[in-house]
N, C-alpha and C positions, 0 to 999 in steps of 0.2 A: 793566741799565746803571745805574751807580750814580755823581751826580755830589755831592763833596764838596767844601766848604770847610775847609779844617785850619789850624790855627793854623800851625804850623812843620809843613812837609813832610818834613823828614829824622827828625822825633822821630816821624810818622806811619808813614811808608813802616818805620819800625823795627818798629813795634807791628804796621804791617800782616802783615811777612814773618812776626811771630815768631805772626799769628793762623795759618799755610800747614796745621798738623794739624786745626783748629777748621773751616776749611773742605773741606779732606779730609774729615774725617768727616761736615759736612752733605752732602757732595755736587756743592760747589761749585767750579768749575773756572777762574780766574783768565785771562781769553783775552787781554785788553790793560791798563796801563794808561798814562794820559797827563796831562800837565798842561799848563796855560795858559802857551804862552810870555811872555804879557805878567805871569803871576803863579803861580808854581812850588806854591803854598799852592789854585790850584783845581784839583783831581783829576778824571777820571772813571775809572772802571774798569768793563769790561767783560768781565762772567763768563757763564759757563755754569753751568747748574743742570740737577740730572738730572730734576728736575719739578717743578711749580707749587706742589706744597707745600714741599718742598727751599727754592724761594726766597722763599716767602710767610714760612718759619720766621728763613731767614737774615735776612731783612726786619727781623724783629722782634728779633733781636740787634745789627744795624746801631741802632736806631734806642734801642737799651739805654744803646748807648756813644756816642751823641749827648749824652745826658743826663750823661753823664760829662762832659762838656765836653771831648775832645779835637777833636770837628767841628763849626764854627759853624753850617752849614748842610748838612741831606742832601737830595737829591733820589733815589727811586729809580722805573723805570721797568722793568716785567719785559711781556718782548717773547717771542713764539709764534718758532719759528726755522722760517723758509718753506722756504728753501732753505740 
């Protein structure tokens, strides 16, 4: 579960669709995402990863393009899937 802050959500959600092959190939599965109705610029997205290194790697490319400055703030949180 990955909650972001983005400067402009429409110039983000652009970059996000056009990352869809980059997570394809890590393995990563897109399940939700949603934004803050009081502020359209706080994201969360909630993905599927085929395994713990799958998301510990995507991890580390999230947190590539932080440094880039399109996301002010990341939070990421990788969760066991119980049921």
């Amino acid at each position: 579960m990955v909650s972001i802050e983005v400067k402009n959500y429409a110039d983000w959600k652009k970059m996000f669709d056009a990352g869809a092959p980059i997570r394809e190939k890590a393995g990563i599965k897109v399940l939700s995402i949603c934004s803050l109705v009081e502020n359209e610029n706080q994201v969360i997205v909630i993905e599927e990863a085929e395994n713990a290194q799958a998301a510990h790697d995507f991890l580390s490319l999230l947190k590539s393009r932080q440094k880039e400055g399109d996301m002010t703030k990341l939070e990421v949180k990788i969760y066991n899937k119980i049921e």
